[in-house]
N, C-alpha and C positions, 0 to 999 in steps of 0.2 A: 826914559821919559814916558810917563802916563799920560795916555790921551785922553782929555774929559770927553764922556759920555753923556748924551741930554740921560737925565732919569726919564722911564716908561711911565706915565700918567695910568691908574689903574683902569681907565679907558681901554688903552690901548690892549687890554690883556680879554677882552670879550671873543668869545670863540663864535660869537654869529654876527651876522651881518646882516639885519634887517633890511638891507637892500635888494636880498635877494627873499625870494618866497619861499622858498624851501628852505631856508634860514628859519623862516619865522615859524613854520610847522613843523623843524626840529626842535625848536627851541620850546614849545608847547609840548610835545611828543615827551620831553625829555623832562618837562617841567611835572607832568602829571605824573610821571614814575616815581620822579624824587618826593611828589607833594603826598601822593597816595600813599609812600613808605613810611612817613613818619612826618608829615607836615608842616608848616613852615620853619620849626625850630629847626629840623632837619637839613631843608634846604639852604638854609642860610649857614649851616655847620661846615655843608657839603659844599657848596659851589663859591665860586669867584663874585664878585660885588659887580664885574662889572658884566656878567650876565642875568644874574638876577633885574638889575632895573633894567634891563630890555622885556621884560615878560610884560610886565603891563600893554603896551606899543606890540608886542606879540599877538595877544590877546585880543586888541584890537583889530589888527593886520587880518587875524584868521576869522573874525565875527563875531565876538564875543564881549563887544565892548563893554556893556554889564557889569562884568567880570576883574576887570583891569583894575577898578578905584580899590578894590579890596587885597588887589597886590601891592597898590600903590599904597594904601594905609600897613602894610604891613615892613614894606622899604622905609617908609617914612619914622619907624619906633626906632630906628639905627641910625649913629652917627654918620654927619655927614662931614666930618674931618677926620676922620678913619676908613683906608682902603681897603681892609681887611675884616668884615666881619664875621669869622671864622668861632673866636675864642668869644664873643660874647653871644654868639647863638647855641654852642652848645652847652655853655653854663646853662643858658634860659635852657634848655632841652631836658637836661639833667637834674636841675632842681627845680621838685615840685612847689617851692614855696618862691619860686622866682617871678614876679611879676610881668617882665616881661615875656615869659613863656605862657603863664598865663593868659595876656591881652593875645598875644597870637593863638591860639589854641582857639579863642572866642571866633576870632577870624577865620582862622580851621574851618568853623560850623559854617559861617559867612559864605566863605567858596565851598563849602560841600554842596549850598542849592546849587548851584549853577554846574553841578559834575559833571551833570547828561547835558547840557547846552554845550560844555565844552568838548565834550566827545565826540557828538553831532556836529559840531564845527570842525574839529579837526578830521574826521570822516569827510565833509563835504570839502574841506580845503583841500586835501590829499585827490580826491576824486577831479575836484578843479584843474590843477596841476599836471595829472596825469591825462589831462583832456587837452590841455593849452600844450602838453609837449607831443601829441599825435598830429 
């Protein structure tokens, strides 16, 4: 006899927990590596759906609220009845005639002003942290 299983809501598969602070400062940490390496097509190729829409609410968490509407215009070009947007970010990454890598790429530029704001914040969030835990 098989026992049903509730199915995993793509929810539930987020490796951070906004709840905690150090969440939200890995979660930035880890955002600018992947974003720096090849930019949003990238990110979206590379990570799970359900950490990517935590970055906005990251962004903010750490100071940089600024920042956030242009991660949010960039979650928002992908379906929201698809858990998985893996295969349609790296088509967009891979074909230079693909519009919607294109429209991200523009946004690319978008958060490139805010790089030193977000560096400066995650420096100062990190230095916070390490003052709240003495």
């Amino acid at each position: 006899m098989t026992e049903d299983r509730p199915t995993r809501s793509w929810k539930d598969l987020a490796d951070y927990d906004l709840g905690q602070p150090e969440d939200a400062l890995a979660l930035i940490e880890n955002f600018q590596g992947e974003w720096y390496n090849g930019g949003f097509s990238q990110l979206f190729a590379n990570w799970n759906r359900a950490d990517i829409v935590l970055v906005p609410e990251a962004l903010r968490i750490i100071g940089v609220p600024e920042a956030a509407p242009i991660v949010a215009a960039a979650i928002a070009m992908f379906p929201d009845d698809q858990d998985d947007w893996r295969d349609i970010a790296l088509k967009a990454m891979l074909d230079p005639a693909s519009q919607l890598g294109n429209r991200l790429w523009d946004l690319n530029g978008s958060l490139g002003d805010f790089e030193e704001a977000i560096q400066k914040a995650v420096d100062a969030f990190e230095l916070k942290l390490s003052g709240d835990e003495e």
